[in-house]
C-alpha positions in Angstrom: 1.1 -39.1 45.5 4.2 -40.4 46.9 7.1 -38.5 45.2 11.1 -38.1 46.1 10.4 -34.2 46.7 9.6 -32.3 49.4 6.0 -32.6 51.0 2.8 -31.0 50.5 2.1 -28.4 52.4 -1.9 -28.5 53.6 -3.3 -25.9 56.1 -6.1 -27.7 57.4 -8.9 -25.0 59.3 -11.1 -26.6 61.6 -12.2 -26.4 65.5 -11.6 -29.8 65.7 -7.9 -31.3 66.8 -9.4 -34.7 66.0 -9.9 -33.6 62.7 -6.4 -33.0 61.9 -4.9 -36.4 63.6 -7.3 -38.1 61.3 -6.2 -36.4 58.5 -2.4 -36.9 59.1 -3.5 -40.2 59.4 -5.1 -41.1 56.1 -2.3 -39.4 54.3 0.4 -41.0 55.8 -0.9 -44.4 56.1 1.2 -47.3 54.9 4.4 -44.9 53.9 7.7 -44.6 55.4 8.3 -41.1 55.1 5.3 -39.1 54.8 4.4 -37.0 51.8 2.2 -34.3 53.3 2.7 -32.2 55.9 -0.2 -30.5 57.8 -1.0 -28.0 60.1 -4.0 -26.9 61.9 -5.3 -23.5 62.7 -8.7 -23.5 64.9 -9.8 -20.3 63.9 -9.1 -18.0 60.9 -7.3 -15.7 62.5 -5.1 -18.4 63.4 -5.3 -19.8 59.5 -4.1 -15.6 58.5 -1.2 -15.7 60.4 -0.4 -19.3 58.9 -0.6 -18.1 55.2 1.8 -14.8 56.6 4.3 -17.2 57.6 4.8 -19.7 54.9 2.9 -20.6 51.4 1.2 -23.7 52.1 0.3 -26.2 48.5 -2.7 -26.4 49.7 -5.6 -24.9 52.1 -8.7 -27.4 53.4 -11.3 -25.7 55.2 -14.5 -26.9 57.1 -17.0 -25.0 56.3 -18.6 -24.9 60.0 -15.4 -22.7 61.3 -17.8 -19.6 62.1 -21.5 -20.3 61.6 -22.2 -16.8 61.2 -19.7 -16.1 58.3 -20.8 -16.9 54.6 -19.1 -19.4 52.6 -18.0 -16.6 50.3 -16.5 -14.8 53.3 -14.9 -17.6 54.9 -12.7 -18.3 52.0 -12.0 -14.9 50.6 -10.9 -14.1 54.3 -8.3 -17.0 54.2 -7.1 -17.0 50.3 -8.1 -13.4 49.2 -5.8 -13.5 45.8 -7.0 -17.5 45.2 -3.6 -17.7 44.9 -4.1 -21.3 46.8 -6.4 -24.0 45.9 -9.0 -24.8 48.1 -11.0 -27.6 49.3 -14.4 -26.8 51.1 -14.9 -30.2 53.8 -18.4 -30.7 54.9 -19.5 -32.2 58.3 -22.0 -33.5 56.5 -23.6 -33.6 52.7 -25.0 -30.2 51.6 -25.4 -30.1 47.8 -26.3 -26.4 47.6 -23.2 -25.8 49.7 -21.0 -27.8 47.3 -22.2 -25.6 44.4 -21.7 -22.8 45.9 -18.1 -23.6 47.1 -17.3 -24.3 43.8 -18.3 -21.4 42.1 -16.9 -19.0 44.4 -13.8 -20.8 43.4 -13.2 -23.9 45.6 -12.1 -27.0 43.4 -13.8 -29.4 45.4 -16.8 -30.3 47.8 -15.6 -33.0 50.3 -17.8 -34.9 53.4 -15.9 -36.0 56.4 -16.7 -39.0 56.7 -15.7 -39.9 53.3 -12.1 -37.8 53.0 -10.6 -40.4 56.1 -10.4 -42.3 53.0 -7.2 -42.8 52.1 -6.9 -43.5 48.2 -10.2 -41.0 47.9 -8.7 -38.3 50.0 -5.0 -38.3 47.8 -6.8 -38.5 44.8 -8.7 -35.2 45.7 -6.1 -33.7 47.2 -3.7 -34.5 43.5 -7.2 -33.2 41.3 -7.4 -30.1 43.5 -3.6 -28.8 42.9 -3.4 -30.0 39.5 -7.1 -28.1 38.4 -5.6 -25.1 39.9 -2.3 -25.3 38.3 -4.1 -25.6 34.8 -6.4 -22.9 36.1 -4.1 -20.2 37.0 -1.7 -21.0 34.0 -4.8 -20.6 31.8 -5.4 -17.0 33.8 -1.7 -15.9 33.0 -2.4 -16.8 29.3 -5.2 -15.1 29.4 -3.8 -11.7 31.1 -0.8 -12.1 28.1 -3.1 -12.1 25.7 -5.2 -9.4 27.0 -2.1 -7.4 27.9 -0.9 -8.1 24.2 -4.3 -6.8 22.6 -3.8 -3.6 24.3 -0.2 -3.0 24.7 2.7 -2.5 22.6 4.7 -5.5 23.0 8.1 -3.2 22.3 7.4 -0.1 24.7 4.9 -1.4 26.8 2.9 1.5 26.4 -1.0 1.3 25.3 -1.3 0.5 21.8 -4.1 2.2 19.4 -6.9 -0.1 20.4 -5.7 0.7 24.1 -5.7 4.9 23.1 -9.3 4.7 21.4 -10.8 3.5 24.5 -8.7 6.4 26.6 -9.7 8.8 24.5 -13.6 7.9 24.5 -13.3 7.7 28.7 -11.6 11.3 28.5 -14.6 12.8 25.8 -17.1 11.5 28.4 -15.1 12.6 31.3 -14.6 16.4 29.5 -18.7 16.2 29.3 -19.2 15.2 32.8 -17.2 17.8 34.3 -17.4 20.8 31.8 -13.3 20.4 31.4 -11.4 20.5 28.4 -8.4 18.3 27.1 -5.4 18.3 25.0 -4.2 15.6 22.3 -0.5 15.3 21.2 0.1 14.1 18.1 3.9 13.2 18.0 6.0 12.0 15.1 9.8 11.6 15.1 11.4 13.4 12.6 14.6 11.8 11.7 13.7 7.6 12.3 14.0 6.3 9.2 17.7 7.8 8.4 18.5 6.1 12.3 16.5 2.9 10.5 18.7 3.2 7.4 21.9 4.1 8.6 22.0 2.0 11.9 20.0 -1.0 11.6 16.4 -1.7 13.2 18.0 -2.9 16.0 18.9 0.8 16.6 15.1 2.2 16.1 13.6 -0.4 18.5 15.9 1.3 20.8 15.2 4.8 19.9 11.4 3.8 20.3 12.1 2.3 23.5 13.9 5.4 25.4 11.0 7.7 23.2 8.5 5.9 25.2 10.3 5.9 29.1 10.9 9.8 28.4 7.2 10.0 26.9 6.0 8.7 30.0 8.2 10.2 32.9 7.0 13.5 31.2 3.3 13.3 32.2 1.0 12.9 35.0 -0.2 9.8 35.9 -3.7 11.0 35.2 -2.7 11.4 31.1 -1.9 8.5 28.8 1.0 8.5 26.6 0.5 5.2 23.6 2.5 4.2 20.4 -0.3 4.0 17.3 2.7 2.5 15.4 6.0 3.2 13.7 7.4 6.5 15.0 4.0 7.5 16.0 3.1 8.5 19.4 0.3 10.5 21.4 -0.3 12.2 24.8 -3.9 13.0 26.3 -3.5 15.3 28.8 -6.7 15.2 30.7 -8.1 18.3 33.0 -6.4 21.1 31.0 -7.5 24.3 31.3 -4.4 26.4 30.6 -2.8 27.0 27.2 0.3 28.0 28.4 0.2 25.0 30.7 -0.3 22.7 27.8 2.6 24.7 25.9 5.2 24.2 28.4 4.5 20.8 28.9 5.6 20.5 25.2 8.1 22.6 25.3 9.7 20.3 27.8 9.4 17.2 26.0 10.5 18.4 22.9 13.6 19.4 25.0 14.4 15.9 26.8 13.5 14.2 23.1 16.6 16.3 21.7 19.3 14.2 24.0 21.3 12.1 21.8 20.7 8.4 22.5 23.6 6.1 23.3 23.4 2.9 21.1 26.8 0.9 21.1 29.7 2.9 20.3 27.3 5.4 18.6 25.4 8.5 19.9 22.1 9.0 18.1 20.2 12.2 17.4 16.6 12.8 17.3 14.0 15.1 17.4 10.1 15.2 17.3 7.5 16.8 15.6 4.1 17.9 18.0 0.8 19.0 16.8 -2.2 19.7 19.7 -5.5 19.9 18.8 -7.9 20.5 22.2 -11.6 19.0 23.1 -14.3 20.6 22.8 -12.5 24.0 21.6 -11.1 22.3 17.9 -13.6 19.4 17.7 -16.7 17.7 19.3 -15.4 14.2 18.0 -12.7 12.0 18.4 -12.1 11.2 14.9 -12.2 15.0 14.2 -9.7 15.8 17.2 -7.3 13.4 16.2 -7.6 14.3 12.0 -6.9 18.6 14.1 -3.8 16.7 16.1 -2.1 15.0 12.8 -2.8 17.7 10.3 -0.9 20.3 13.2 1.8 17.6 13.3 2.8 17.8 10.0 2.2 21.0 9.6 5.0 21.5 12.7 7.2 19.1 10.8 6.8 21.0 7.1 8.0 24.3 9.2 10.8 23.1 11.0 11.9 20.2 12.8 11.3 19.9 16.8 8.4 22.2 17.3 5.4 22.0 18.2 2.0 23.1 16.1 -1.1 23.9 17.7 -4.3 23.4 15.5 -5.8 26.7 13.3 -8.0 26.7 10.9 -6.0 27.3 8.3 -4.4 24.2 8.5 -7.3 22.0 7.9 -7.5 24.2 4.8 -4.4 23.1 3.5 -4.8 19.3 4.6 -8.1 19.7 2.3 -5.7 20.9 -0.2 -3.0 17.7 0.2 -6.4 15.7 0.5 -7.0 17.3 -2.8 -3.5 16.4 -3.8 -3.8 12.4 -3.0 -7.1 12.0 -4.5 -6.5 12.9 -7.9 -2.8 12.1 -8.1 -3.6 8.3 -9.1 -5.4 9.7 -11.5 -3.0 11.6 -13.2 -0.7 8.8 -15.6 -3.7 7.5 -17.0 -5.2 11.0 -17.8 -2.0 11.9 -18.7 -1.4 15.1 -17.0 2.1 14.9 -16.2 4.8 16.1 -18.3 8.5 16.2 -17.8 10.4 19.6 -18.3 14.3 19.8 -18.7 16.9 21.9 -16.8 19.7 22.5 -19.3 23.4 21.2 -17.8 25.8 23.2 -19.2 29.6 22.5 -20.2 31.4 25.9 -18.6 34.6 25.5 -21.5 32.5 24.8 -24.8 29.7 26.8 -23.8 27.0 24.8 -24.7 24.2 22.4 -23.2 25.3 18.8 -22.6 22.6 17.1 -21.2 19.2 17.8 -19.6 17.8 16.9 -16.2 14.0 16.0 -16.7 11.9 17.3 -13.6 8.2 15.7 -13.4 5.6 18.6 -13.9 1.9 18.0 -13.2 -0.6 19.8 -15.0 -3.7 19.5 -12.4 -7.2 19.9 -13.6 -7.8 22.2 -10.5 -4.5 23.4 -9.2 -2.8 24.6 -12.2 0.6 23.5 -13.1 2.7 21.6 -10.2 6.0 21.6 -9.7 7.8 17.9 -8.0 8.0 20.0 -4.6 4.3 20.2 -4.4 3.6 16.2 -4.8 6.8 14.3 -5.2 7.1 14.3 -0.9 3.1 13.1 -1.0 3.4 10.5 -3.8 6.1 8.9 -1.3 4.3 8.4 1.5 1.5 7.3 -1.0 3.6 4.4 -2.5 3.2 6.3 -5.8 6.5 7.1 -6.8 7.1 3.8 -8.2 4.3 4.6 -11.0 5.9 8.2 -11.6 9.5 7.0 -11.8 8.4 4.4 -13.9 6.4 7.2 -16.7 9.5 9.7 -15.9 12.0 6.7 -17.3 9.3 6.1 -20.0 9.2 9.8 -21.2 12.9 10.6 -21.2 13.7 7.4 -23.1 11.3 8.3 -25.7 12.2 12.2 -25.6 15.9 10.7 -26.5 14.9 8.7 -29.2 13.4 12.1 -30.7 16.4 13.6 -30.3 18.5 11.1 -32.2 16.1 11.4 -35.2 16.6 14.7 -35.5 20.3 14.2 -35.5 21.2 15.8 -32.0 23.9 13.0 -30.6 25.8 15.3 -27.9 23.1 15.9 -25.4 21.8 13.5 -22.7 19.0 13.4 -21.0 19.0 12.4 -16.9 16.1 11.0 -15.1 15.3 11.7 -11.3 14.9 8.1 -9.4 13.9 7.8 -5.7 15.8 5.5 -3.5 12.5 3.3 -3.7 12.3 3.0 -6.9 16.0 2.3 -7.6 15.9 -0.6 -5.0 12.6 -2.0 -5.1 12.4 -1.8 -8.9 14.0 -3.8 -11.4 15.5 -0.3 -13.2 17.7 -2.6 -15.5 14.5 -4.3 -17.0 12.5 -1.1 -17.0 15.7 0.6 -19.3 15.6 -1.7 -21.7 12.1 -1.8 -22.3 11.8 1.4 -23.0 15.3 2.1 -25.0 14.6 1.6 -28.6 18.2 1.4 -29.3 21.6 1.1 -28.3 22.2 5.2 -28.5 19.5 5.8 -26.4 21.4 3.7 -23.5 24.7 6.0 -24.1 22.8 8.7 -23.6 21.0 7.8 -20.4 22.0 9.2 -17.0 19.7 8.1 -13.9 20.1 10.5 -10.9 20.2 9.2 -7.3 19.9 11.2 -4.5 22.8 11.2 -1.5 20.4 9.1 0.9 21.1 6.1 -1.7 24.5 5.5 0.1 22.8 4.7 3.4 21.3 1.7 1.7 23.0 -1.6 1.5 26.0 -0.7 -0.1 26.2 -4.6 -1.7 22.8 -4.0 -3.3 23.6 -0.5 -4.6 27.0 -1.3 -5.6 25.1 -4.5 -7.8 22.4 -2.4 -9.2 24.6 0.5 -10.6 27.0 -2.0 -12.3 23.6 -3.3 -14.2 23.3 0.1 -15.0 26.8 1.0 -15.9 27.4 -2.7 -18.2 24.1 -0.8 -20.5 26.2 2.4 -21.0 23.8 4.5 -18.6 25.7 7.2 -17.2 25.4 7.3 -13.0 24.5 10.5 -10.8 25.0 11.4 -7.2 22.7 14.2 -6.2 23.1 17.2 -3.8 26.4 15.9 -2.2 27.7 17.2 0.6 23.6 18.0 1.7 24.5 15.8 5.3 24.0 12.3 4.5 27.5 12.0 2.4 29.2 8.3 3.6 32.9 8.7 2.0 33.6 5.0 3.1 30.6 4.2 1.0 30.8 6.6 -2.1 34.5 5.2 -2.7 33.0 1.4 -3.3 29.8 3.2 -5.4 31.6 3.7 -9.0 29.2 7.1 -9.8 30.0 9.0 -12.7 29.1 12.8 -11.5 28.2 14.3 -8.4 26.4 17.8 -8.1 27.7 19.9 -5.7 24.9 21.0 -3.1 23.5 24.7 -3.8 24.3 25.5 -0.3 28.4 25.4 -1.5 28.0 27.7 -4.6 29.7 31.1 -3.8 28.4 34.1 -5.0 31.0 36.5 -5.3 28.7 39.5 -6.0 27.9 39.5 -2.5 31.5 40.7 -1.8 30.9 43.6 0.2 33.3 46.7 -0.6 35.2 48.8 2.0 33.4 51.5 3.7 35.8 53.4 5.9 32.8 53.5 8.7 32.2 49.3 8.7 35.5 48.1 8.8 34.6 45.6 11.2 31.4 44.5 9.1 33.7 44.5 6.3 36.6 42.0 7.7 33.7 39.9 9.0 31.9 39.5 5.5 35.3 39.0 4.2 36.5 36.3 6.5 33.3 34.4 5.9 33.2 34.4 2.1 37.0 33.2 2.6 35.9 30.4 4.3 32.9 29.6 1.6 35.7 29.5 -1.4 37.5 27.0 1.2 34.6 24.2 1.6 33.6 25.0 -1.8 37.4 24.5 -3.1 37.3 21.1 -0.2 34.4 19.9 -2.0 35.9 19.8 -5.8 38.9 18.8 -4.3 37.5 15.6 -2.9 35.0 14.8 -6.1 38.5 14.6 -7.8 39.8 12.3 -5.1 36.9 10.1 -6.0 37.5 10.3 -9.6 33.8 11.9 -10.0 33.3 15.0 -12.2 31.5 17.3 -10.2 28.3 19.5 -11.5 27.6 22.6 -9.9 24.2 23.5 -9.2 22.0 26.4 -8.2 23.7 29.0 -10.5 21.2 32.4 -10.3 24.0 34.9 -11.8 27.0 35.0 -13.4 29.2 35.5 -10.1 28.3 32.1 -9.5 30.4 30.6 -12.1 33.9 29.5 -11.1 36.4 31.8 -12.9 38.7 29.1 -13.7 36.7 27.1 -16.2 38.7 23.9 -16.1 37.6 20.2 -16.7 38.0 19.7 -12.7 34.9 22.6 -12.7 33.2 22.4 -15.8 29.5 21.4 -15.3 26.7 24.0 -14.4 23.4 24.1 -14.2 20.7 26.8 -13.0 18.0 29.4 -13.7 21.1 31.6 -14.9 21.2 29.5 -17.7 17.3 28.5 -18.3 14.5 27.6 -16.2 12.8 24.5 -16.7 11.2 23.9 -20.0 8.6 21.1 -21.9 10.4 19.2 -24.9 9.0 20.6 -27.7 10.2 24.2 -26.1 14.0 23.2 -25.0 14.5 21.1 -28.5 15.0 24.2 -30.5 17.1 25.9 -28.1 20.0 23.5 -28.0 21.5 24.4 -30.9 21.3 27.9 -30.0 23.9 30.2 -27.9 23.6 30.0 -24.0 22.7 33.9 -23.8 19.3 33.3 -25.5 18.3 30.3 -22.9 17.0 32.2 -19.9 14.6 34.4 -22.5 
């Protein structure tokens, strides 16, 4: 084993001093510069305070040092963590003490008389190190694995495998001692606009901090784990206090709210909690955890960062959604969906210019839908591609009708999601479904504002498709939060509608009372302040070259008194509500004052 490197370190423990001169010199024999160095401890307390001091390559131990100690003892007294190969020497041959050297984790079984042997002694010496290297890198790859089948690899914390088993330990525990325990179900509410607008990169980091602030909120008796995505939970074991269980959550919901620096950006999240509690909401796990999601979203449907705790009456309305998901694949083939139309109307002429078709759903059991109630759950369903898909279908056949009967100044709009628009091949789907040329013209698709937090390259490609065909282009509720100028200047839209939360209603003007002046200057400065953003907000559609459509109109002190091309779209249950085909057809024709009837 002769090597330019430095020696091999052996600890050799034996009583005997001749022991170690005859092992220096069967190693060293016939070299110039020896490549082993040994040292000799006499007893094992001699042989601890050896390891202490350096790490030796190597530890050789004669198996007579104390008669009275086991072989087992003798070794895990010297090399507790096996972090050292070992060799067991013999004073003489012992088969059943070479067996069990071995398998309490010696690599090798030698007798004196033969390891004075110079050629056998290296080439046991080289076997033992090397068997030990291989072992102990096969125990690291082992541990990795292990650690990878139960940990998240991105925030180290238990995965779900890794939560199942915790949860099952505190069930059994909760039965043992008669205690009780909470589960937090805990969903961040904003991720996939951080996803969207900053890049994964910027998520993984989210995720990561999420987790350190996850875990430096508990005791080291709970278990905080990532089930995937956004998705987190806490058990918090041995609780017996609501109020205890409340605050807890109360104070992570607080330290979740702090922005998170990511480059040159600061990013904002929040969470969504729902607690379900064992035994008091369920006897089972998989009923606990169904409590603990259903009160999750049901936090997240109320408002975002809060906290739900389990009732009831939310499992009633998770049967409902249950309901919902069950029979919504169901629905194109049976065909019980049917697109109504919101009349747009053009402020100067006084007439109806187009028509925005809203997906109804006639359900066998819950009566007629609106989008509201199943649009959100198609989404997470990966159904919204199918609806899109009919919506498209039906308004491209609905304007067909209308040019056979002669109407050529209406258009009717179509609702896309941002999945649809960029995982779908919209151009193809159009012109499968136009039966002519007038049918293109007449076309609008309607995006909404998160579309310009996609890749603006992809959009930008996709609505010049669209715009070659004649389709007229959308932007929906601008100015809602999302709005990217830098990106809607390179996006060539054709209209934008103007967010409800903009339109002014003048009615609300409150008049002078001699007794509320105050209340009076107040109400007054803020409706001066609405007509400002409002104004803003035409102002920079023109900017953009984008005719803006204003939306939400209730009453007539909605409308902008100065009806001029710049303000000249409207649309809203002032003018008509929602209406099937073969209802609005007739109407269009018609004078606006008869529309709401």
């Amino acid at each position: 084993m002769e090597r330019d490197q430095a020696p091999i370190e052996i600890l050799l423990v034996d009583k005997n001093n001749e022991s170690a001169r005859r092992l220096d010199l069967a190693l060293c024999s016939g070299a110039s510069t020896c490549p082993y160095r040994t040292e000799l401890a006499q007893t094992i307390s001699q042989a601890n305070a050896r390891m202490n001091q350096k790490k030796f390559h190597l530890v050789m131990i004669n198996d007579a040092i104390e008669n009275e100690t086991s072989l087992y003892q003798l070794m895990e007294s010297i090399c507790p963590d096996t972090s050292v190969p070992i060799i067991i020497v013999g004073d003489e041959s012992n088969e059943q003490k070479a067996i069990e050297a071995v398998s309490f984790g010696a690599q090798d079984y030698l007798i004196k008389p033969k390891i004075w042997d110079t050629p056998y002694l290296k080439r046991a010496i080289r076997h033992a190190i090397v068997r030990h290297e291989l072992k102990s890198k096969l125990a690291l790859a082992q541990n990795r694995h292990q650690h990878l089948a139960y940990y998240d690899p991105l925030t180290q914390l238990p995965n779900r495998q890794l939560f199942f088993d915790r949860i099952s330990q505190a069930v059994n525990q909760s039965k043992r001692n008669h205690s009780q325990f909470a589960l937090l179900f805990i969903d961040l509410d904003n991720f996939k606009t951080i996803n969207d607008r900053y890049g994964h990169g910027a998520g993984d980091e989210v995720l990561r901090i999420v987790a350190q602030r996850l875990s430096h909120g508990i005791r080291e008796s709970d278990t905080v784990a990532r089930l995937g995505g956004d998705e987190f939970t806490i058990i918090l074991n041995q609780v017996h206090d609501a109020n205890k269980t409340t605050s807890i959550v109360n104070e992570l919901l607080k330290t979740l709210r702090k922005p998170i620096s990511y480059g040159q950006h600061e990013l904002k999240t929040s969470a969504s909690i729902g607690i379900s509690v064992y035994p008091k909401d369920a006897q089972t796990v998989e009923d606990l955890i169904s409590y603990a999601d259903q009160a999750m979203y049901s936090a997240k449907e109320l408002n975002s960062n809060s906290y739900q705790v389990f009732q009831p009456h939310i499992a009633a309305r998770h049967e409902g959604k249950a309901l919902l998901k069950s029979s919504l694949k169901e629905a194109i083939p049976k065909q019980q969906f049917k697109l109504f139309y919101l009349p747009r109307v053009q402020l100067q002429e006084n007439r109806i210019t187009s028509l925005e078709g809203l997906c109804y759903w006639d359900h066998p059991k819950l009566g007629r839908l609106k989008p509201i109630d199943f649009i959100p759950l198609a989404s997470e369903e990966d159904l919204i591609f199918e609806i899109d898909k009919w919506s498209l279908q039906q308004a491209c056949s609905d304007l067909a009708l209308l040019s056979q009967k002669g109407i050529e100044n209406v258009n009717i709009s179509v609702n896309l999601s941002v999945d649809s628009f960029i995982q779908l091949n919209i151009e193809e789907l159009i012109l499968k479904f136009a039966s002519s040329s007038k049918v293109l013209t007449k076309l609008e698709i309607e995006l909404p504002e998160r579309i310009l937090l996609e890749d603006c390259l992809i959009v930008s490609h996709k609505l010049e498709k669209l715009r070659k065909l004649g389709v007229k282009l959308i932007l929906d509720n601008f100015g809602s939060g999302l709005t990217n100028l830098n990106t809607l200047k390179k996006l060539r839209f054709d209209f934008v509608k103007i967010d409800k939360g903009y339109v002014v209603d003048i009615k609300k003007t409150p008049q002078k009372d001699n007794h509320k002046e105050d209340s009076l200057e107040n109400a007054t400065d803020s409706l001066q302040e609405s007509n400002s953003i409002f104004s803003a907000m035409i102002n920079l559609t023109k900017a953009f070259n984008l005719i803006p459509i204003i939306t939400g109109i209730e009453n007539q002190s909605q409308i902008p008194k100065d009806k001029t091309p710049i303000v000249n779209y409207a649309q809203g249950f002032y003018f008509a509500s929602p209406k099937p085909f073969n209802v609005i057809y007739p109407l269009l024709n018609q004078k606006l004052e008869t529309l709401s009837a």
